[in-house]
C-alpha positions in Angstrom: -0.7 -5.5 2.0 2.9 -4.2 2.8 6.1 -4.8 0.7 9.5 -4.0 1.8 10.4 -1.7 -0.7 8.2 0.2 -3.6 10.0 -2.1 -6.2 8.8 -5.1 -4.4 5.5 -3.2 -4.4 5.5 -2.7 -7.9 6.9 -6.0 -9.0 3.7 -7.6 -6.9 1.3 -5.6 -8.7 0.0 -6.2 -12.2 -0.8 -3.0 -14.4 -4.6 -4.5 -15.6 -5.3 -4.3 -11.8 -4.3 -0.7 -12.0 -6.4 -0.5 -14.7 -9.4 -2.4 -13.6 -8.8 -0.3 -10.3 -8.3 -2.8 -7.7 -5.6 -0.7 -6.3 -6.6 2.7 -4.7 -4.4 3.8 -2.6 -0.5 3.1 -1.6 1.8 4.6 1.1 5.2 4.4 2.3 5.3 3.9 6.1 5.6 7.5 6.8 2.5 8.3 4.9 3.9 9.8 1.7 1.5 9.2 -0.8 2.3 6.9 -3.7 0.7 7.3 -7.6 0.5 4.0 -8.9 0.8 4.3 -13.1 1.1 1.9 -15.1 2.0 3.7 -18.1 2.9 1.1 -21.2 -1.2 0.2 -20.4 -2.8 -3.2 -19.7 0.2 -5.3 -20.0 3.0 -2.9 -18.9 4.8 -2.8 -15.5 3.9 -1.0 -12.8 5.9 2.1 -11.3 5.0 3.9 -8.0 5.7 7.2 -8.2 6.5 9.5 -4.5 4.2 12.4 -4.6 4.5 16.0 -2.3 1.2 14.5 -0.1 1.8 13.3 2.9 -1.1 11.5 4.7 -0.4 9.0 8.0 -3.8 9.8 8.8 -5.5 8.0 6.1 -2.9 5.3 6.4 -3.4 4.5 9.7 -6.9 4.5 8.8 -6.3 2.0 6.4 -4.6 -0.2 8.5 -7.0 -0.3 11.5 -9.8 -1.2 9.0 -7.7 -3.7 7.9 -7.0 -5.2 11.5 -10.8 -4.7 12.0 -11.6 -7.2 8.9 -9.4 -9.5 9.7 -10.5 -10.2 13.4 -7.2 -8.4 15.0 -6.9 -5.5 17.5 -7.2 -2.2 15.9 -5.3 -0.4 17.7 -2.3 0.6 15.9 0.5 2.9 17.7 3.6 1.9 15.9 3.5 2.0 11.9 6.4 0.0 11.5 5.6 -2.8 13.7 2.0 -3.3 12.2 3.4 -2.9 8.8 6.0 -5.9 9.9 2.6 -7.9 11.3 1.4 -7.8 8.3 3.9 -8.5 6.2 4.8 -12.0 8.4 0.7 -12.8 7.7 0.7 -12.3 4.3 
């Protein structure tokens, strides 16, 4: 998935997912590394939190696996427009 902004991130996901842990991973589109808490438990809210890591790598890994699963091209040279692809599928 891909939001516009971390809020809209956050708003979309639901902390007993967290919880449940249907949610491993998030990223900005530069690769910074998100935590995803949800911190008043079960039936809190959700708050991505920036962390110091910084991996495009295993974004753009992400991504392409994505593509791959969902019967596109997987070759991704421009994070921005496949995160905009995605987005308008979604």
């Amino acid at each position: 998935m891909a939001f516009g902004s971390e809020s809209e991130a956050a708003g979309y996901m639901e902390a007993i997912d967290i919880d449940d842990g249907e949610y491993d991973a998030a990223y900005l589109i530069d690769g910074i590394v998100l935590q995803i808490l949800a911190p008043d438990g079960r039936d809190g809210p959700v708050v991505l939190q920036r962390t110091d890591e910084h991996d495009p790598d295993a974004l753009l890994a992400r991504i392409r696996a994505y593509q791959r699963v969902n019967g596109q091209s997987a070759d991704v040279s421009d994070l921005f427009t496949s995160a905009n692809g995605v987005r308008k599928r979604e």
